[in-house]
C-alpha positions as CSV (number, residue, x, y, z in Angstrom):
1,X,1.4,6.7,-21.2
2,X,-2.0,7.9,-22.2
3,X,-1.7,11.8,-22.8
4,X,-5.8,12.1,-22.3
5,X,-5.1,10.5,-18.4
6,X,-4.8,12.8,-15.8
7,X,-2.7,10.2,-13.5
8,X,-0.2,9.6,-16.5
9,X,0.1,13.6,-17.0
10,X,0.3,14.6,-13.4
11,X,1.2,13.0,-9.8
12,X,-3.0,13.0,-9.2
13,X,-2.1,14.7,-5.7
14,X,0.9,15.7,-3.3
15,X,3.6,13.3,-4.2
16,X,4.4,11.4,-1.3
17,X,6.7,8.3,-2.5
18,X,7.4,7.0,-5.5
19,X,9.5,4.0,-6.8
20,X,9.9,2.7,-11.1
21,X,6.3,0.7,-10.3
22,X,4.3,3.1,-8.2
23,X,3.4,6.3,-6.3
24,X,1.7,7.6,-3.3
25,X,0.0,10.5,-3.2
26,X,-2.2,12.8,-0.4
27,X,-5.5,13.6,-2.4
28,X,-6.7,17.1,-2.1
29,X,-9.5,16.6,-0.4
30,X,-11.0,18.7,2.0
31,X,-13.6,16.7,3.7
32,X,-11.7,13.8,4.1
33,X,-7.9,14.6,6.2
34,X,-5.3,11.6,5.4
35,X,-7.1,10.6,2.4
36,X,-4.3,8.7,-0.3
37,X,-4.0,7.2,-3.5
38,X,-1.5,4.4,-4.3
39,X,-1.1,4.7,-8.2
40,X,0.0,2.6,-10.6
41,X,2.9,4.4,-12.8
42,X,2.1,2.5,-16.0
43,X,-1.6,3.1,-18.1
44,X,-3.2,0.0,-17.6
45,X,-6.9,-0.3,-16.0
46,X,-7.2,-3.3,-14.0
47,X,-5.3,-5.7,-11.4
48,X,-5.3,-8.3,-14.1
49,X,-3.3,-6.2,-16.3
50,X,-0.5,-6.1,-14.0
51,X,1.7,-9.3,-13.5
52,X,1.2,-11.4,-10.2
53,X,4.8,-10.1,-8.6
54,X,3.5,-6.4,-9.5
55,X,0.0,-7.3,-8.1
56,X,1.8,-8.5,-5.2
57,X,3.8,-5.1,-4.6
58,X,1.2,-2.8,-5.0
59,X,-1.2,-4.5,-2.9
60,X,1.8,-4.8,-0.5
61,X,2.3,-0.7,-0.8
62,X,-1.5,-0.8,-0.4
63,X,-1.8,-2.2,2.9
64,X,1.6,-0.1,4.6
65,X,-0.7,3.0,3.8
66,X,-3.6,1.7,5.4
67,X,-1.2,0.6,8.5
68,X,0.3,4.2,8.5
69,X,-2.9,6.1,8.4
70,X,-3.9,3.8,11.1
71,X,-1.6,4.4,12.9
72,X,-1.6,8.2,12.3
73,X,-4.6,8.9,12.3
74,X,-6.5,6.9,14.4
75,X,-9.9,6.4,12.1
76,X,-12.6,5.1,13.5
77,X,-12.5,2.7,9.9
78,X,-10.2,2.7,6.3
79,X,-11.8,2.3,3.2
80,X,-10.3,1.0,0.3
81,X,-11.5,1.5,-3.1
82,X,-10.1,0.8,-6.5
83,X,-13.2,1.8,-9.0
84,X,-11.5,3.8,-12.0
85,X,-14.8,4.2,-13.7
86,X,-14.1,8.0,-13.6
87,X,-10.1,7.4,-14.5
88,X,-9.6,4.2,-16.2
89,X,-6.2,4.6,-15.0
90,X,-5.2,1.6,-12.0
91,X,-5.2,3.5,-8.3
92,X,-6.6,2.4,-5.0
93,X,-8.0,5.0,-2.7
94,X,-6.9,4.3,1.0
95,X,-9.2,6.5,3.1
96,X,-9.4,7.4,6.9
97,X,-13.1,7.4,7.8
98,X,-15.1,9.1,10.6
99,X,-18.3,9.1,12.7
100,X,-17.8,12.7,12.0
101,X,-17.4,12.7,8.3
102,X,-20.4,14.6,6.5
103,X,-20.6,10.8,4.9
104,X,-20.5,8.9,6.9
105,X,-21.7,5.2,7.1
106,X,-22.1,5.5,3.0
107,X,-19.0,6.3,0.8
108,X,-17.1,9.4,0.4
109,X,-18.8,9.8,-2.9
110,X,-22.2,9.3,-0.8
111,X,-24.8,12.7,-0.3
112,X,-23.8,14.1,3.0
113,X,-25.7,13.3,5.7
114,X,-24.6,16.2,8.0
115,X,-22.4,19.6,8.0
116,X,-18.7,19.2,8.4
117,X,-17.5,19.4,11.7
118,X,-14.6,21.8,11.5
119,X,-13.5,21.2,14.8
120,X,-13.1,17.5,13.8
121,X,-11.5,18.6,10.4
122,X,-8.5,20.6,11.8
123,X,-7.9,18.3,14.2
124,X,-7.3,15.2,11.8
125,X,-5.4,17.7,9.5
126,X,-2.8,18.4,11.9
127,X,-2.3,15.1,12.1
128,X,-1.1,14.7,8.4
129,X,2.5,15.9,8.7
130,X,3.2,12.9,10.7
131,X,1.2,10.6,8.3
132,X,3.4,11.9,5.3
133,X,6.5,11.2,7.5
134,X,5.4,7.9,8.3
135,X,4.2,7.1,4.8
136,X,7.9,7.9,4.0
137,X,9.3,6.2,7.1
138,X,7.2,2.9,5.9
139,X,8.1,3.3,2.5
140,X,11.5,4.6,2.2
141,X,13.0,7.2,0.2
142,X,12.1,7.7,-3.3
């Protein structure tokens, strides 16, 4: 544990699942409905740190969120991102993306390139009950 990480003080979002190796979170995110970390539990930076078995499972946990929010939320593409520059501390982003999105074709960390389209918003964030229930569903209890 690193007490000067935020993702070894705090769950980094609304705990989803969690097991001894890993969590799932939903990010708070406004702009972006559906959008989820998968976090490593331990304070280590990069894949190589891990061991292959645990690079295995996480990737593993990895792609049933990407499945789920596919399945959930119907995006018209995921992105997956594992950059840490900002927190040095191993998590992959798994994001729903939208023609719609104020982002959209750059990056979520990208300068908009429109308004939000609020109709667009509340309608993917009704949908995230029944991705948390399927992230659980996919991933069992914790």
């Amino acid at each position: 544990m690193n007490a000067n990480c935020p993702l070894c003080t705090a769950d980094g979002g609304e705990l989803i699942w969690k097991n001894d190796e890993l969590r799932v979170i939903l990010a708070n995110e406004p702009d972006y409905p559906g959008f989820c970390r998968v976090i490593w539990n331990t304070h280590v930076s990069e894949m190589t740190n891990l061991a292959i078995p645990n690079r295995s499972s996480l990737m593993q946990v990895v792609m049933k969120v990407e499945q789920a929010i596919i399945e959930v939320m119907q995006p018209d593409k995921v992105n997956l991102a594992a950059l840490g520059n900002m927190v040095p501390h191993l998590h992959w982003h798994v994001i729903p993306r939208y023609q719609q999105d104020k982002t959209f074709p750059g990056s979520v960390w990208s300068a908009p390139v429109r308004d939000s389209d609020a109709t667009h918003l509340a309608t993917q964030f009704a949908k995230v009950p029944a991705l948390k229930q399927k992230l659980i569903d996919v991933l069992g209890a914790h």
